[in-house]
DSSP file (Angstrom, degrees, kcal/mol; ACC not computed):
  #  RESIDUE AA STRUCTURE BP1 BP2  ACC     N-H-->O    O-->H-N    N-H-->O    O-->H-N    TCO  KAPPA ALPHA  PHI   PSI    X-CA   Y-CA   Z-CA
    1    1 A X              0   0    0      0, 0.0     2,-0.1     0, 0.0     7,-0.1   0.000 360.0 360.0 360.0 152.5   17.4  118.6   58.1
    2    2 A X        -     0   0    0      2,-0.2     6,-0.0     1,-0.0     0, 0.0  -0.263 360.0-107.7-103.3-169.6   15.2  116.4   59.7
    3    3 A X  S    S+     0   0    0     -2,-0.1     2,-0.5     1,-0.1    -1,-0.0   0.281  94.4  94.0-118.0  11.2   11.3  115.6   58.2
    4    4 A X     >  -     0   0    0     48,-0.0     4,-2.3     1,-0.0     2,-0.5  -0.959  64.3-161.1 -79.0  93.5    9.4  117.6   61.1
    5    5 A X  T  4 S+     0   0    0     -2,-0.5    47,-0.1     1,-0.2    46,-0.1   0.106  93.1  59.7 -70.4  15.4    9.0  121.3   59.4
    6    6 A X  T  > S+     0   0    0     -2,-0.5     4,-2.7     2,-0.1     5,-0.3   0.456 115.4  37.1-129.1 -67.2    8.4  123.0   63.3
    7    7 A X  H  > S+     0   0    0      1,-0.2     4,-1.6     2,-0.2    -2,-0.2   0.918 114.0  54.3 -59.3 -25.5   12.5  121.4   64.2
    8    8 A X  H  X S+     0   0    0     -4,-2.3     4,-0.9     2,-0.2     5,-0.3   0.990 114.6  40.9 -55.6 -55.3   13.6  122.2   60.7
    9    9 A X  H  > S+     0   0    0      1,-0.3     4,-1.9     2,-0.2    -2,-0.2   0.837 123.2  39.5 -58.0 -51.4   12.3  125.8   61.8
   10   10 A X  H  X S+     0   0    0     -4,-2.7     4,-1.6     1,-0.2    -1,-0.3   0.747 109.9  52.9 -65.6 -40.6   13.7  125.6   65.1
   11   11 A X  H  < S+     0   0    0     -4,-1.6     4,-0.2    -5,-0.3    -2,-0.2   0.756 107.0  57.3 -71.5 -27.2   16.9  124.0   64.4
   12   12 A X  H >X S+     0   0    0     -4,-0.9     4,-2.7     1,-0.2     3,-0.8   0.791 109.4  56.5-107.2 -42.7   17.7  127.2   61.4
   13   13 A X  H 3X S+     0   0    0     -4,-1.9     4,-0.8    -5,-0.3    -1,-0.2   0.768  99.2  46.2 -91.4  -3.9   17.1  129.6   64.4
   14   14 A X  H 3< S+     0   0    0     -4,-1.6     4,-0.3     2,-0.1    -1,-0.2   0.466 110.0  54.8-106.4  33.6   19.2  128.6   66.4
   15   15 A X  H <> S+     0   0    0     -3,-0.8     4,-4.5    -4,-0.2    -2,-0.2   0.866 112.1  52.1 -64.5 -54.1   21.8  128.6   63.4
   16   16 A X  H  <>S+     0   0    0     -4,-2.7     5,-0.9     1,-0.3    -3,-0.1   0.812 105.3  45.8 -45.2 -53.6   20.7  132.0   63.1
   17   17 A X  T  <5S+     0   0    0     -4,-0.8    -1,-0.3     2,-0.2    -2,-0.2   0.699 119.3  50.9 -92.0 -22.7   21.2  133.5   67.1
   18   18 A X  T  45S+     0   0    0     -4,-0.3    -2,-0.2     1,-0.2    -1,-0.2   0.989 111.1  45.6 -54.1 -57.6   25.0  131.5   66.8
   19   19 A X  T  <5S-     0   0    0     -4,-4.5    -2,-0.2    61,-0.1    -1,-0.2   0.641 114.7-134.6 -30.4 -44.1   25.5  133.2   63.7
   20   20 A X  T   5 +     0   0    0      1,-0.2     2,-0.9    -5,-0.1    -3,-0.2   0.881  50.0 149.9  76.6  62.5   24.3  136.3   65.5
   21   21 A X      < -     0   0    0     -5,-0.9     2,-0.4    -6,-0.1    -1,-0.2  -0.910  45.2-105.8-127.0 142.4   22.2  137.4   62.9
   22   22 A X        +     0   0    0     -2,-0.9    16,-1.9    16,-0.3     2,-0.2  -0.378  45.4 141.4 -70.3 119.2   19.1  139.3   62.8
   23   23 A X  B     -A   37   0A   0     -2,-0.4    14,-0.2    14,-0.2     2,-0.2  -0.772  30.2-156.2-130.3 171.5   15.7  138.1   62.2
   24   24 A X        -     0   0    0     12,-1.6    12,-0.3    -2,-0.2    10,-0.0  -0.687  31.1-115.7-158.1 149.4   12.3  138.5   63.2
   25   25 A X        -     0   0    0     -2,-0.2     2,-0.4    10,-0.2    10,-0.3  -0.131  29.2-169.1 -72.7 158.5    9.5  135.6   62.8
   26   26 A X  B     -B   34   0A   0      8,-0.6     8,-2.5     3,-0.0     2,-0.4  -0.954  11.1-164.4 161.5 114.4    6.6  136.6   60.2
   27   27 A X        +     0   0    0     -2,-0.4     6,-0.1     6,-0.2     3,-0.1  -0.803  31.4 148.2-139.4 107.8    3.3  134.2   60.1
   28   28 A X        +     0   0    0     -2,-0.4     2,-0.4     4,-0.3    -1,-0.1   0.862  61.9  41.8 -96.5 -64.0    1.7  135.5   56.7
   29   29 A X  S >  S-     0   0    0      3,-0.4     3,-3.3    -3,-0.1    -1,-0.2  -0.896  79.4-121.5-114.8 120.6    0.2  132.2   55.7
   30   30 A X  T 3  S+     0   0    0     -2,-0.4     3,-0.0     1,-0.3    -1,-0.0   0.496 112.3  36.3 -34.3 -17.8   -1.6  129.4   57.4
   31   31 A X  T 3  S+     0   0    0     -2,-0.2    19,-3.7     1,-0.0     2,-0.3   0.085 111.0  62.5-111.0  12.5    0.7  127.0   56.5
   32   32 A X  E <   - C   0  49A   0     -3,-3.3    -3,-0.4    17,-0.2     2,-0.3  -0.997  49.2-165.9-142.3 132.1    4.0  128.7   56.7
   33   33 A X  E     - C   0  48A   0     15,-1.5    15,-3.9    -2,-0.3     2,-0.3  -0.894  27.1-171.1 -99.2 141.6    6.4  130.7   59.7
   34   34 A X  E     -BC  26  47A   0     -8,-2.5    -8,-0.6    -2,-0.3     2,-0.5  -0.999  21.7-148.2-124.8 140.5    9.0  132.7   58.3
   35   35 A X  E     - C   0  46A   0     11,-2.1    11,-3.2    -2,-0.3     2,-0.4  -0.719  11.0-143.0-104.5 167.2   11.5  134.2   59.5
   36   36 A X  E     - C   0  45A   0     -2,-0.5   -12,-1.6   -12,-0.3     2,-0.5  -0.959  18.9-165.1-122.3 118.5   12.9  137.5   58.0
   37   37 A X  E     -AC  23  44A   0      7,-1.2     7,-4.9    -2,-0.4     2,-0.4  -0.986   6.0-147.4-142.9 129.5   16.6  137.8   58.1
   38   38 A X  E     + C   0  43A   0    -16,-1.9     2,-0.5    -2,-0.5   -16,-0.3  -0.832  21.4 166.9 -78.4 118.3   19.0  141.4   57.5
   39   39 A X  E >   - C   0  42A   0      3,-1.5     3,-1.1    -2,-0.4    -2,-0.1  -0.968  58.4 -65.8-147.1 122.0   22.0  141.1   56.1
   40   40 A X  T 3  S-     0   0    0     -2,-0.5     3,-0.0     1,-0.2    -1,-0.0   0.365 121.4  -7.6  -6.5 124.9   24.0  144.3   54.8
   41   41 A X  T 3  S+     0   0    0      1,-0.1     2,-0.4    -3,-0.1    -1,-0.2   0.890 126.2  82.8  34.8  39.9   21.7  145.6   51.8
   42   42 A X  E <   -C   39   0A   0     -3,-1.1    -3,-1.5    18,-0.1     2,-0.4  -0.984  57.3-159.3-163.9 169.7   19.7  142.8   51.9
   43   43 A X  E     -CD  38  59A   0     16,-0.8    16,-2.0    -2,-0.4     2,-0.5  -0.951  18.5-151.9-153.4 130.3   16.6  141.1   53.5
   44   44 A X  E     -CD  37  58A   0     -7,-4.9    -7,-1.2    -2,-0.4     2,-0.6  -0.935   5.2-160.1-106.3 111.5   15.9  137.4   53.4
   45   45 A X  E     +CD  36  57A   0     12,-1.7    12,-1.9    -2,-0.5     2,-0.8  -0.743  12.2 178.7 -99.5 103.5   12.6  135.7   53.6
   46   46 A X  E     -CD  35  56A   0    -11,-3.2   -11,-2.1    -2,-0.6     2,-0.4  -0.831   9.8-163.0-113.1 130.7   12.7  132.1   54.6
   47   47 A X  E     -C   34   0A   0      8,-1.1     2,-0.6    -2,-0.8   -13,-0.3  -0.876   7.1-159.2-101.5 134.9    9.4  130.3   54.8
   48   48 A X  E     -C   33   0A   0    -15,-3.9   -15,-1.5    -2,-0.4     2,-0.3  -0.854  19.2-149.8-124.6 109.0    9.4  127.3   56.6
   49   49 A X  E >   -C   32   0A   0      4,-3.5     3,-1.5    -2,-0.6   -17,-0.2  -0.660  21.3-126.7 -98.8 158.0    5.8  125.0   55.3
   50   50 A X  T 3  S+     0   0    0    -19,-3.7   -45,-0.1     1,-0.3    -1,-0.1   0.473 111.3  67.7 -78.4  14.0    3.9  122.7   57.4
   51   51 A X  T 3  S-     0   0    0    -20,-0.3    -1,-0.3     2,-0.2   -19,-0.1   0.728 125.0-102.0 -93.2 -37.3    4.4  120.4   54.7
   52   52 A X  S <  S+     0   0    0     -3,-1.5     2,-0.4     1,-0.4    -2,-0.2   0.373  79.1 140.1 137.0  32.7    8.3  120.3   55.5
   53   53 A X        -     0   0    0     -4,-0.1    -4,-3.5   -48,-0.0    -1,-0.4  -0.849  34.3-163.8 -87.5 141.2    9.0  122.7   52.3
   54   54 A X        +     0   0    0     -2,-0.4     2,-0.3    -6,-0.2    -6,-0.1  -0.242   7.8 179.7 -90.9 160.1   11.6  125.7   52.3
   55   55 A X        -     0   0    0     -2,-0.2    -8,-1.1    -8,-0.1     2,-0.2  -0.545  10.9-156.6-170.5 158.8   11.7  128.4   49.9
   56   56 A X  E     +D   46   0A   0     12,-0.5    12,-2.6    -2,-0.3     2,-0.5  -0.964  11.2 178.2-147.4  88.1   14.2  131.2   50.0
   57   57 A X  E     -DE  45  67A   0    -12,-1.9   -12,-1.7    10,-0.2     2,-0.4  -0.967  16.3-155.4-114.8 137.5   14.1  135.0   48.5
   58   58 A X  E     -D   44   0A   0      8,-3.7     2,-0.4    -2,-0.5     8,-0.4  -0.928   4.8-152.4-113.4 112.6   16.3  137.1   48.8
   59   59 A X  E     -D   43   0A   0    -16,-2.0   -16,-0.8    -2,-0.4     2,-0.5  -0.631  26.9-179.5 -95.3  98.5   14.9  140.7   48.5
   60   60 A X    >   -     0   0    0      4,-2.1     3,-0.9    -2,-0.4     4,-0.1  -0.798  34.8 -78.5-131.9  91.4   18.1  143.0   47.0
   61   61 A X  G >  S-     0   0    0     -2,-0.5     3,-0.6     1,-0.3    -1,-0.1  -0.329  95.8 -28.6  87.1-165.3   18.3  146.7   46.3
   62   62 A X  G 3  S+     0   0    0      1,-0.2    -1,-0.3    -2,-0.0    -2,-0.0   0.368 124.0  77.9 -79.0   9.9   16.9  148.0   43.3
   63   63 A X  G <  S-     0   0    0     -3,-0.9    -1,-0.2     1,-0.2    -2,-0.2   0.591  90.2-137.1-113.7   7.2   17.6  144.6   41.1
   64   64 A X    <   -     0   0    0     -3,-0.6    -4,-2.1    -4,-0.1    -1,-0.2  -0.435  43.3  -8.3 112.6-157.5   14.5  142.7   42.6
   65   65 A X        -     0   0    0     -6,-0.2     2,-0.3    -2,-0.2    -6,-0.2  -0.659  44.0-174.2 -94.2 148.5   14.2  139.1   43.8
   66   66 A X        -     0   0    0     -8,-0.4    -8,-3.7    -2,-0.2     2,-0.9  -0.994  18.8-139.4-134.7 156.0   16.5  136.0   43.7
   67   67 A X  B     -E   57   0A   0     -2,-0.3     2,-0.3   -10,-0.2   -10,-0.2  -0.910  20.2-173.7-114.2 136.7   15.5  132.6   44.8
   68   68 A X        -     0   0    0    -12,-2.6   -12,-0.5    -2,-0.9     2,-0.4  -0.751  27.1-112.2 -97.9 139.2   18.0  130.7   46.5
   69   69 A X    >   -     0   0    0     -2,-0.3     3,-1.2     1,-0.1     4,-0.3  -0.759  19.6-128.5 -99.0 174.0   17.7  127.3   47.5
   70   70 A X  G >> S+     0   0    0     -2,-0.4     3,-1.7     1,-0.3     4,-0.8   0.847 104.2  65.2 -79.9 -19.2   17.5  126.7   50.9
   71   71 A X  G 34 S+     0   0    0      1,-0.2     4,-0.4     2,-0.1    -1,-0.3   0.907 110.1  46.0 -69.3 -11.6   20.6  123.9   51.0
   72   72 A X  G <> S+     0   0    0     -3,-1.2     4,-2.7     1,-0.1    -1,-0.2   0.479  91.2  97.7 -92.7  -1.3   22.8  126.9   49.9
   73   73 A X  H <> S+     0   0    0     -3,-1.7     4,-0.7    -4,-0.3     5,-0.3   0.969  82.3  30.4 -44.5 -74.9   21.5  129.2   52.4
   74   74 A X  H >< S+     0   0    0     -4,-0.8     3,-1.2     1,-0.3    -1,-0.2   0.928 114.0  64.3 -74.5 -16.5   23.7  129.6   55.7
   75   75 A X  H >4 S+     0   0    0     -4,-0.4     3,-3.8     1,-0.2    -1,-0.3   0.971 105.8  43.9 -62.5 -33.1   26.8  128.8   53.4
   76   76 A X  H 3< S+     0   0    0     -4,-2.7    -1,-0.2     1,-0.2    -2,-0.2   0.339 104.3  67.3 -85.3  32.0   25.9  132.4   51.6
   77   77 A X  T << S-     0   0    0     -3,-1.2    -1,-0.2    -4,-0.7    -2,-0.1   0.024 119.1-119.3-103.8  11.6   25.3  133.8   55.1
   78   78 A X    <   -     0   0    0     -3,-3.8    -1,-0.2    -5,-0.3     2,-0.2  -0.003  38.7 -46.8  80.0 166.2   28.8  133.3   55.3
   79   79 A X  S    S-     0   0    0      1,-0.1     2,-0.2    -3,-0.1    -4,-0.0  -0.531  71.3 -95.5 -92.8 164.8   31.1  130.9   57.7
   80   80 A X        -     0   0    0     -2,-0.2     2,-0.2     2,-0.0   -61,-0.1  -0.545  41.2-173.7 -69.3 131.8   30.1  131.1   62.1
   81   81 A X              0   0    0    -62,-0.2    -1,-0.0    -2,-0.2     0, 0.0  -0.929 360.0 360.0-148.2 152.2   31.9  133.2   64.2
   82   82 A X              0   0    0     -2,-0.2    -2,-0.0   -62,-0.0   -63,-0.0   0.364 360.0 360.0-101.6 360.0   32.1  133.8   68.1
């Protein structure tokens, strides 16, 4: 990842549209875009801060939150495919 939190942001979506995965972008906090990502039984909130911080929940079912870190992210979204 590079140290500009707006290319970090940019760069993870278009990970996302290779991936073909569904998102849609979420500005909650003055200092943060997120995007909102679907995945079978699950929904993933990654907030991207203008400080160049990450954070990662993943929101699953009845058993609640987990936090992920972000460097483990697109491997547990599984490997890119055409």
């Amino acid at each position: 990842m590079c140290q500009n939190a707006f290319a970090n942001f940019l760069l993870f979506l278009d990970e996302l549209e290779r991936r073909k995965i569904a998102y849609d972008i979420v500005h909650v906090r003055s200092d943060t875009l997120m995007a909102q990502l679907y995945v079978p039984g699950q929904r993933w909130e990654v907030e991207f801060y203008a400080d160049g911080r990450i954070e990662l929940e993943v929101f699953q079912g009845s058993s609640g939150v987990k936090y992920v870190k972000y460097e483990d992210l697109l491997e547990r979204l599984g490997p890119y495919s055409d």
